[in-house]
C-alpha positions in Angstrom: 16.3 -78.5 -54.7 17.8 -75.5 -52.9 18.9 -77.5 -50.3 21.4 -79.6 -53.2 25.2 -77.9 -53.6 27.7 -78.8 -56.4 31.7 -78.1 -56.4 34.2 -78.5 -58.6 36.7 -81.6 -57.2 40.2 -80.3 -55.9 43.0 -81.7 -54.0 40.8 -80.7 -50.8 38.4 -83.0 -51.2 40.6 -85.8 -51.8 40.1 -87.7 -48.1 36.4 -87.0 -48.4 36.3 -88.3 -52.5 37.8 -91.4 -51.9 36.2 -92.1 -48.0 32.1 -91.5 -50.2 33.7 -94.0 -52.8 35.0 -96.7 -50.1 31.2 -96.7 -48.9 29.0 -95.6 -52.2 26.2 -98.5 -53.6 27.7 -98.5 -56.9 31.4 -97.9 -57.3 34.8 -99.8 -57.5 38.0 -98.8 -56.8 38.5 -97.2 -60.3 36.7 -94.1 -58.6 39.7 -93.7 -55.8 41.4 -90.5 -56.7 44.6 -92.0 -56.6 43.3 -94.4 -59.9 42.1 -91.6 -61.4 44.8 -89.3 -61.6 47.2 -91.9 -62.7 47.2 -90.3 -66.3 45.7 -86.7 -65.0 48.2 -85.2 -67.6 46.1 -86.4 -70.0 42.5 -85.4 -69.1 41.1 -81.9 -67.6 39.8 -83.0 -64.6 36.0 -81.7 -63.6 34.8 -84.3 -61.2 31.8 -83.2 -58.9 30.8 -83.4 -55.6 27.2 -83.3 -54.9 26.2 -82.1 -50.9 23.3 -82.2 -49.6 22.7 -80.3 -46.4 26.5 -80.3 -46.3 27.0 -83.9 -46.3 28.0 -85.4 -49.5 25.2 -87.7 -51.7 26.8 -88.4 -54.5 29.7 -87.9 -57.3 30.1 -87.4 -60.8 33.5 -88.3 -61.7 34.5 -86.7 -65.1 37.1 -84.5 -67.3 36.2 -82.1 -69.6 37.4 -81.4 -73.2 36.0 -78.2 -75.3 32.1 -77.9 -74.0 31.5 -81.3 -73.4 31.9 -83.2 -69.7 32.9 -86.9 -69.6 32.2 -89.4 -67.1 35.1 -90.2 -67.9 37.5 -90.6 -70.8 40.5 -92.6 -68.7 38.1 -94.9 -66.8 36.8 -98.2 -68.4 33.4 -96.6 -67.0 32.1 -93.5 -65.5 28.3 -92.4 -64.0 26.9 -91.3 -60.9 28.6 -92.6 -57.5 25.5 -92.8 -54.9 25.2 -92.8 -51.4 24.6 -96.5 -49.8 21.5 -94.8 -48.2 20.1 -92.5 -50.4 16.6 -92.3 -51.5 15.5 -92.1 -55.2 13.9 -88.2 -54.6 17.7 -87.9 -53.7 19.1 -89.0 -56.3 16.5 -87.1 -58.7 17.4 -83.8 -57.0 21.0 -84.2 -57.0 20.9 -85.3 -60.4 19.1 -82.4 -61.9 21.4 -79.9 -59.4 24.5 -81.8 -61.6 22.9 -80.7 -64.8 21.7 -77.1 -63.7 25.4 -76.9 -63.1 26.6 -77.3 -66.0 23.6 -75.3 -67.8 24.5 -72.6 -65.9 28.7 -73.3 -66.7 27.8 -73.4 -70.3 28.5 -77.0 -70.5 26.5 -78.2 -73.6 26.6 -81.8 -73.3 27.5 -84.5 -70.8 28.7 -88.4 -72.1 28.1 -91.1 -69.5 29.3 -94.6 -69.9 27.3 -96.5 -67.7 28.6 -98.6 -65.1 28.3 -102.4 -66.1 25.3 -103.9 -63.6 28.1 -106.8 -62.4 29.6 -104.2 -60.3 26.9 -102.9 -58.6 27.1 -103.3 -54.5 23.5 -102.9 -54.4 20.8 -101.9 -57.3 21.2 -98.9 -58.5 19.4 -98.1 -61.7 18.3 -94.6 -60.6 20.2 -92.7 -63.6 19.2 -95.1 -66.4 15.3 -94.1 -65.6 16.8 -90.4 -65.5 18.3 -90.9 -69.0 15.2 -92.0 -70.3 13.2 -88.9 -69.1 16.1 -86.7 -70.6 15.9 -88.5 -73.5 19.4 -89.3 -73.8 20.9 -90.6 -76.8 22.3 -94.5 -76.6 25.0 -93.7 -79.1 27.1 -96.7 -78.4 26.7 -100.2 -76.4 30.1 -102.7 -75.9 29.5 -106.2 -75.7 31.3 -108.1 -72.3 31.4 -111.4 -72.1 31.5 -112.7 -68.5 31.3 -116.1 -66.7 28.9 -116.5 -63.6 31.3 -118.2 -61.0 28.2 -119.2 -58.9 26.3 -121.2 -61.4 28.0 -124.6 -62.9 30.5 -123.8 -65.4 30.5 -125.7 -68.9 33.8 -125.3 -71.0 34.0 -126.6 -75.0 35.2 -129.8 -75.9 38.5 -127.7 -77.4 39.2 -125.7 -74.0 39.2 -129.2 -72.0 41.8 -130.6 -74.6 43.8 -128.1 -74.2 43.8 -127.6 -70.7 44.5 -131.4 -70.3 47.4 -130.7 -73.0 48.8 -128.2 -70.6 48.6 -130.5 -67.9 50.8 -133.3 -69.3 53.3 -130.2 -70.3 53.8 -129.4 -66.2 53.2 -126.0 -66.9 53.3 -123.8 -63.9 51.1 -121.3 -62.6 51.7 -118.5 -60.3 50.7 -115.1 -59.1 53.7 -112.5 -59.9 54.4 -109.3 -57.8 55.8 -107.5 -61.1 54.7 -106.9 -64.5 57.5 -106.9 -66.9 58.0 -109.9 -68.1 54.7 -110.7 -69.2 54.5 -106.5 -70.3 58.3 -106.6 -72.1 58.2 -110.5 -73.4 54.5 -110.8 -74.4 51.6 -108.3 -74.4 53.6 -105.2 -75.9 54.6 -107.4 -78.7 51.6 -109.4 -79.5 49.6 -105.7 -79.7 52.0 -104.4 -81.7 52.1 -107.1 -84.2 48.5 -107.3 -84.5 47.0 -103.7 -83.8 50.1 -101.9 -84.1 49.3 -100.4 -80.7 51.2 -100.0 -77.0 49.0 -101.4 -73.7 46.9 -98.7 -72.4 48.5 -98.8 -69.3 52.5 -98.5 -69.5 55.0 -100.9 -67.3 55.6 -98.1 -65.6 51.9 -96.6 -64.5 50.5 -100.6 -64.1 53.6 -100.9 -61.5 52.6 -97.9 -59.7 49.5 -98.4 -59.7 49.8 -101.7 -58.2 51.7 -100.6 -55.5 48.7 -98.2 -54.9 45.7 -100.9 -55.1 47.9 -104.3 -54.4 45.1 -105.9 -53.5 42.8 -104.9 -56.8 45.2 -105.4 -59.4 46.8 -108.8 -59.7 49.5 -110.3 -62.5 49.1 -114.3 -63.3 51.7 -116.0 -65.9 52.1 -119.5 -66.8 55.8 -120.9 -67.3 57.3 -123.9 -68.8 60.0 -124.3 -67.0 61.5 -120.4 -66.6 60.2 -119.4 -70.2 56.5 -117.1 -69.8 54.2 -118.7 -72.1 50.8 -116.7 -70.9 49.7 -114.2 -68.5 47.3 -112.2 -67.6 46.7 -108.6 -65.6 43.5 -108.9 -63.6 41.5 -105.7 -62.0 39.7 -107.0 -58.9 36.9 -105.5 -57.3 34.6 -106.8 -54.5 31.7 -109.4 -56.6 34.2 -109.4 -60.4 37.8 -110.5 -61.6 38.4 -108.3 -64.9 40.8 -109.7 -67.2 42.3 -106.1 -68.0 44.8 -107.5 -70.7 45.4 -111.3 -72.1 48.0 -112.8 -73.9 50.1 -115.5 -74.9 53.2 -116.4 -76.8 51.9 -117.7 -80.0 55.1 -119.3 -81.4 55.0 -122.3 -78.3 51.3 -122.2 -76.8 50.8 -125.9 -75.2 47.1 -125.0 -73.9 49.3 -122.4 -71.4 46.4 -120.1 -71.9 43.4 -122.1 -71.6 45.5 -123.6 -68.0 45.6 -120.0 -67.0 41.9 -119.2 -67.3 41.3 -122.0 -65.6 43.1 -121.5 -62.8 41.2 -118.5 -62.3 38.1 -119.6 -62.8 38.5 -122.5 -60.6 41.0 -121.4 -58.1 41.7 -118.3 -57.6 38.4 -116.2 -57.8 36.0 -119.5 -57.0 34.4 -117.4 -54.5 33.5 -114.5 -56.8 30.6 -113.6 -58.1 31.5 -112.9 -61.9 34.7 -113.2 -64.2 34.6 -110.7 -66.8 36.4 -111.3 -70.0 35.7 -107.8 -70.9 34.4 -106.6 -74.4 34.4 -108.4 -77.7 33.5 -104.8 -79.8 35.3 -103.4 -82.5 34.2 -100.2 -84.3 33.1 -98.5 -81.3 30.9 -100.9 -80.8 28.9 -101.5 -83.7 31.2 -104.7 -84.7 31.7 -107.8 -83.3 35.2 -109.7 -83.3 34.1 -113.6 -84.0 37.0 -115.1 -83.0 37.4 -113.3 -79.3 33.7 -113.7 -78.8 33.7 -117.7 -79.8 37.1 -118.1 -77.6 35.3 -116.0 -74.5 31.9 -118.0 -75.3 34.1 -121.9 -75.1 34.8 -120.9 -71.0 31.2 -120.5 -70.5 30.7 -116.8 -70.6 27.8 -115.0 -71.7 26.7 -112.1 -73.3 26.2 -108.6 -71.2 26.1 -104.9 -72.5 27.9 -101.4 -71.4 25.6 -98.8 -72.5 27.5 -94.9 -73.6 24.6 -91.7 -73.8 24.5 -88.3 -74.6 23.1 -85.8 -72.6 21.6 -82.5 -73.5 22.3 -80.8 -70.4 19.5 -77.8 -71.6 17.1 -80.8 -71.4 17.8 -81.0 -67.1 14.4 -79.4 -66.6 12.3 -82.8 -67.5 13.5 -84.0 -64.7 11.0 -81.9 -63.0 8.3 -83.7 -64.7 9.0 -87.1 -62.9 7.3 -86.7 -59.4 3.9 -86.5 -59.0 
């Protein structure tokens, strides 16, 4: 494994970073350093670069907070970004040269949350198997519920009411180029009043960020006339439409949210492969919200899971038990 070399990410490798990404087997544009360091005030970062007779394999894109690396903390998801081509020895070796790493940086533990199996380019399970050997610990999983846009799509007797309702209402539906009105007249509100939280993202970072990825991150509303009634902020990558945030004005609904959905589902991202509702969890993870799952579950979505370990990094050395 002599031939494996890992480097600390810096603004150097930023071309290189985000070209690997643009090509890798299982990443999404969440990875491009330019999403990344959207919020870099708020996370040390310690991504990794893994080369491999000087050409780069693979990346571990992470922060770091006391002795403990994350893959990562500001993304929705994290692992290890592979190659299109490489090999599962490859992907063993560079692996274990990640976790002598850190052994040797004094880095006690490493948290991965693994990338949802919707996203994948190609299959890419390589690292579960690895987590396994290392007997990682599956501290956490996150229910998503998604809808398969390929297979027929079967919506609840309620969902078809009300997207007839919005019908005879006129409502329209459009794509927006800006965020505020749904962000100033809608989500911050409803989040407040019921979680007494802000949106992860502010008005400000969503808008720059769209002008980064305008063709990833999308803003849908639904008007009655030129009152917002619904909307929705979607995160698109190549197979899956993410519904990053939801909401709706509560006081005059007229189905405007159950229209919207439906637009996407049927219009606008027909041709995907998924449309992810995202997670139903609570508790970090280890409760279920009823309502949001039975709403998710009346479009036709089902069940899948998001899986969060623990590494002991001391434990890299199984990994030279595997090949025989």
């Amino acid at each position: 494994m002599e031939n494996y070399k890992v480097v600390r990410y810096t603004s150097e490798f930023y071309q290189e970073w985000n070209d690997f990404v643009s090509n890798a087997k299982n990443a999404t544009f969440l990875f491009h350093r330019d999403f990344m360091e959207y919020h870099q005030d708020r996370f040390e970062d310690y991504s990794l670069l893994i080369y491999h007779k000087n050409k780069p394999v693979a990346l571990l894109p992470a922060n770091i907070k006391e002795s403990t690396i994350y893959s990562h903390q500001g993304l929705s998801y994290g692992g290890f970004i592979l190659s299109d081509k490489i090999g599962f020895s490859s992907v063993l070796e560079a692996f274990y040269s990640v976790l002598k790493f850190l052994s040797v940086s004094n880095i006690n533990k490493l948290i991965i949350k693994q990338l949802p199996k919707i996203y994948l380019n190609n299959p890419s399970d390589e690292l579960e198997y690895f987590l396994f050997i290392l007997k990682a610990n599956l501290f956490r999983r996150d229910v998503s519920l998604v809808v398969d846009l390929e297979k027929e799509i079967t919506y609840s007797k309620l969902r078809k009411r009300e997207i007839n309702r919005a019908k005879r209402e006129s409502l329209r539906f459009e794509e927006s180029k800006e965020f505020s009105l749904f962000w100033n007249e809608i989500l911050t509100p409803n989040l407040q009043e019921k979680y007494g939280v802000l949106p992860v993202h502010t008005l400000d970072e969503i808008s720059k960020l769209k002008d980064k990825f305008p063709n990833h991150i999308k803003q849908f509303n639904v008007f009655d006339g030129d009152e917002i009634l619904a909307g929705c902020t979607v995160f698109e990558t190549k197979k899956v439409a993410h519904l990053q945030y939801i909401s709706t004005n509560k006081e005059v609904r007229k189905g405007a949210l159950d229209y919207l959905i439906n637009q996407l589902i049927t219009k606008v991202y027909a041709e995907k492969k998924y449309l992810n509702f995202g997670i139903s969890n609570e508790n970090e993870g280890k409760q279920i919200n009823s309502g949001l799952l039975k709403w998710k579950q009346s479009f036709g979505a089902s069940p899948i899971v998001h899986g969060f370990y623990k590494v002991d990094v001391e434990n890299y050395t199984l990994l030279k038990t595997i090949m025989i």
